[in-house]
N, C-alpha and C positions, 0 to 999 in steps of 0.2 A: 417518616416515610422511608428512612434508608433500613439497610438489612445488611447483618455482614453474619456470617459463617467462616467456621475453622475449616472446613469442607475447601470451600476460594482459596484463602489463605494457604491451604497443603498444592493445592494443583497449581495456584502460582510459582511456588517454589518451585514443585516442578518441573514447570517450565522453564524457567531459567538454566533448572541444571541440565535441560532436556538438548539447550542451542549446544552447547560445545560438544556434550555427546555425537550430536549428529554432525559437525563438522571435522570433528575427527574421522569418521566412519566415512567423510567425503573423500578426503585424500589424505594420508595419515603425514604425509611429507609436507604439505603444504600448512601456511599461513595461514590463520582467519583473517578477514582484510579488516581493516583499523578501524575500532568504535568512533570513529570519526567521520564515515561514510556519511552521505546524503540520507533521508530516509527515503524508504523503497515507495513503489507506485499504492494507491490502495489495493488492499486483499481481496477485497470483495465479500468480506466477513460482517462488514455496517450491516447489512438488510437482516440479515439472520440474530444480530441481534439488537434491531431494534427495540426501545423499551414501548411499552402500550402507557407508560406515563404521560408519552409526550401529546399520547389522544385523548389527554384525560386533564393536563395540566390548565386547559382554557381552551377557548372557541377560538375559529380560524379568523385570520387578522392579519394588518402590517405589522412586521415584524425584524426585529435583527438579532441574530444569534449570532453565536461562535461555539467553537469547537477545538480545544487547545488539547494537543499532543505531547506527551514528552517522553521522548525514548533514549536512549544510553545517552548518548551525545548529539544529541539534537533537538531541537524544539520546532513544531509546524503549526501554528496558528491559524486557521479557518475564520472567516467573516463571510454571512449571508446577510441579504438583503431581500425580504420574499413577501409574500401574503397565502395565508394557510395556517397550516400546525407546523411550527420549525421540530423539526429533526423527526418528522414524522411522511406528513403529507402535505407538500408547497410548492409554488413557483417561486424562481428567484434568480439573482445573482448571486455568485461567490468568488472568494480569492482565498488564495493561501498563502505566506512565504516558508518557507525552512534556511533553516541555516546551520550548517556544521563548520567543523576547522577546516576540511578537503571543499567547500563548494558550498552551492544554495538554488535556492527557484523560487520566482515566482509566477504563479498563477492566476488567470480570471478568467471567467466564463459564465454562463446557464445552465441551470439544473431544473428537474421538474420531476418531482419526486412524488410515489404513491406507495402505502405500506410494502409493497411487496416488487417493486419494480421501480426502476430510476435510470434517467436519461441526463445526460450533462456531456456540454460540448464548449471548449475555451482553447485556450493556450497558452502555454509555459514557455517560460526563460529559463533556461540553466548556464550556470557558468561554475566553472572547477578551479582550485588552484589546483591542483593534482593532475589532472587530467590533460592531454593534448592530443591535436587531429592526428589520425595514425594512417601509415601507409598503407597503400593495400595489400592484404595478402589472401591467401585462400584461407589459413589458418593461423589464431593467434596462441602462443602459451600469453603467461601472465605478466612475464618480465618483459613480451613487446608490446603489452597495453602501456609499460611504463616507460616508453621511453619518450627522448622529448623532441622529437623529429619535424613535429610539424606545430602550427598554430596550438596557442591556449583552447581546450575546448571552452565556448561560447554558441549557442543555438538556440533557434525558438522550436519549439514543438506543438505544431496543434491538434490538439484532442479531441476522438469524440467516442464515448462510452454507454454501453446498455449491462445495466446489472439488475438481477433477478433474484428470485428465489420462493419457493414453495413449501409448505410441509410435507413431511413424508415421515415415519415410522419412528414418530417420538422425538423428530427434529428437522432439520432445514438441509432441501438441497438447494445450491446455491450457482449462480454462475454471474462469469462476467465475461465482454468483449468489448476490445478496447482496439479501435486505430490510432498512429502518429503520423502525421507528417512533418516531418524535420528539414525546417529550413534554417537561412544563412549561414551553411558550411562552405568551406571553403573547396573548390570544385577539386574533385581527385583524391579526397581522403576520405577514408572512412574514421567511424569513432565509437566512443563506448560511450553506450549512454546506463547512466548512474540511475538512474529510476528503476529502471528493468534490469542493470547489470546483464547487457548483452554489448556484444559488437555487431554494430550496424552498417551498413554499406547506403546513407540518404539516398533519397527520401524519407519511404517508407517502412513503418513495420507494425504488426500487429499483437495482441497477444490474448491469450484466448483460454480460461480456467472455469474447472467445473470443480467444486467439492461439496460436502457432505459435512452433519453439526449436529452430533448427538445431546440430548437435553442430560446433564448428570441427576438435575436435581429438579424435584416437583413446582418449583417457579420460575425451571429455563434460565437461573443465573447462572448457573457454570456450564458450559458448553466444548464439547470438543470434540475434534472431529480429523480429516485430511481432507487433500484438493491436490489437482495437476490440472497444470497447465501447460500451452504451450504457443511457444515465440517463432515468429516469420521474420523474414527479413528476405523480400522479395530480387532486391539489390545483388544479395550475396546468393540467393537460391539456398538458404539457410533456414530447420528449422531446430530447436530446444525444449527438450521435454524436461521438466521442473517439478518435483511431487514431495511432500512434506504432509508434516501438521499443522494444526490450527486450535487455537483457544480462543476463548474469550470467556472473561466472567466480569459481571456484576456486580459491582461492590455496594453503588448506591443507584438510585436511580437518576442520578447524572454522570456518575465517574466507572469505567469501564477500565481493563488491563486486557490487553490484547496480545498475541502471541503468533505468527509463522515465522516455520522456518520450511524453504522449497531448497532439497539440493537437485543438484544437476543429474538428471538419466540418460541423458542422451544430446550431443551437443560435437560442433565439427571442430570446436578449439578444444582446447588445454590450461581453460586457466585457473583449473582449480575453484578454490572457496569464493575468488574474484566473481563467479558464473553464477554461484547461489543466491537468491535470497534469502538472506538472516538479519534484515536490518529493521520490521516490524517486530521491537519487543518495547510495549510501555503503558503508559497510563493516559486516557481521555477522559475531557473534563467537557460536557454540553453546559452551556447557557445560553436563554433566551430572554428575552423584554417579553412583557405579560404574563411570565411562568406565574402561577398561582401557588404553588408552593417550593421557591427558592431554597435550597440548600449547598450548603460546601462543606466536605466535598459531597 
C-alpha cells in the first residue's frame, strides 16, 4: 500500500534548505529563534491533504487514534476518541501535549470532522521556561520579549476553530479561523504567545489564513503551494500580515512530511525572526484501531 518517489525525496530536501533561505531574506541581522521553540499552532494544511485511505481503510466505528508529530525539537502527540472514519470523517474528542527545552501545552477539546470541513473547540495550557509576562508597550523589538520583568509566562487559552477547503485548478484552496481567549494572566501585562509568535495584549485574538496547494504529481502526494494569513489582537488594536509557503508530501499512506514557513509583512513591532512562523517542519505518523491494513511507517 505505501509509495515512495525520488520526486518526495528531492522536494523535501528542498524544503529544508528552503527555511533558512527565507529567514535570512527576513532580517539579514537578526537571529533565527532556537530549535527549541514550542511547535507553531496548526497550518491549516490537514484538509488538503487528507489521504482517501482513511475512507477505504474500514467502516465507520468506535474508535481511537493518534497522530504523532516530530519536528526539529519537539515532539506533539495527538489522541482521539471518536466514532466514524478517524482521520477522515468523525465525532470525537481530542488532546495533545508538546514539549520542547523553551516550554510545552497541553490541550483537550471536540472535533467534528468531514472530508472537506472541520470544527474543533477546547482549551490549552501553555507554560514557558523562556518566556515572561511583559510590560506594556505600543511596541516591542525582540530583546524586550526577553526580558524578565514580570511573572513566568503560564495561561489557559481557549480555542475555537473552522478549517475548510475546496478543489480548485489541479489542487486545494484552503482556509482557516481560529479565536483565543486567553486567561489567567496576570492583570496589567501583556505577553507573547508561542503558538502564534505574536504579542498580545489578553484576552483576545484571532487569526485568520487563506492559502492555495498545487498537486505536483498525478496521485496528489507531493503538494505545494503558499498561504497568508493574518493576526488581530483587539487588546493592542494590532494587526500581522504573515505569507510563506507550504508543503506537504506523502510518503505512505500513513506517514506524511510537512513544511511552512510564514515571515512577517507587516506588523507594529520589531522582533525579527521571533514574529515568523518557521517552526512547522517534520514528519506525521496517523494510527488507528480497526485500520484494515496497518503499516509503519
Amino acid at each position: 500500500m505505501a509509495r515512495r518517489r525520488p520526486l518526495a525525496a528531492a522536494a523535501a530536501l528542498a524544503a529544508v534548505a528552503l527555511v533558512p533561505a527565507l529567514a535570512r531574506a527576513q532580517d539579514p541581522a537578526d537571529l533565527p529563534p532556537p530549535a527549541s521553540d514550542p511547535p507553531s499552532a496548526p497550518s491549516g494544511i490537514d484538509l488538503p491533504q487528507k489521504r482517501s485511505y482513511w475512507a477505504r481503510s474500514a467502516g465507520a466505528r468506535p474508535f481511537v487514534s493518534a497522530l504523532l508529530e516530530l519536528g526539529v525539537i519537539y515532539f506533539r502527540p495527538s489522541l482521539a476518541l471518536g466514532v466514524g472514519k478517524p482521520h477522515w470523517s468523525w465525532l470525537g474528542i481530542e488532546g495533545y501535549s508538546s514539549v520542547s527545552p523553551s516550554g510545552g501545552a497541553e490541550y483537550v477539546g471536540l472535533r467534528a470532522a468531514l472530508p472537506r470541513l472541520e470544527i474543533r473547540g477546547g482549551a490549552r495550557y501553555a507554560f514557558s521556561t523562556s518566556q515572561y509576562f511583559l510590560q506594556p508597550r505600543a511596541s516591542y523589538t525582540r530583546r524586550e520579549t526577553e526580558l524578565m520583568q514580570g511573572p513566568r509566562a503560564r495561561y489557559v487559552a481557549g480555542e475555537v476553530e473552522v478549517s475548510g477547503s475546496i478543489p480548485l485548478l489541479g489542487g486545494s484552496l484552503f482556509g482557516v479561523a481560529t479565536g483565543y481567549a486567553v486567561l489567567g494572566t496576570p492583570e496589567g501585562y501583556y505577553l507573547y504567545e508561542e503558538a502564534l509568535h505574536t504579542v498580545m495584549k489578553p484576552p483576545y485574538l484571532y487569526r485568520a489564513r487563506l492559502g492555495y496547494m498545487g498537486e505536483l504529481d498525478r496521485y496528489g502526494e507531493l503538494r505545494l503551494g503558499a498561504a497568508a494569513e493574518v493576526l488581530g489582537n483587539p487588546g493592542r488594536d494590532s494587526r500581522i500580515v504573515r505569507v510563506g509557503p507550504v508543503l506537504a508530501i506523502s510518503l505512505t499512506h500513513h506517514l506524511d512530511a510537512v513544511g511552512t514557513v510564514m515571515v512577517v509583512a507587516a506588523t507594529p513591532d520589531r522582533l525579527g525572526l521571533l514574529g515568523a512562523d518557521l517552526g512547522q517542519l517534520g514528519l506525521r505518523y496517523r494510527w488507528s484501531t480497526g485500520d484494515r491494513w496497518p503499516e509503519f511507517p
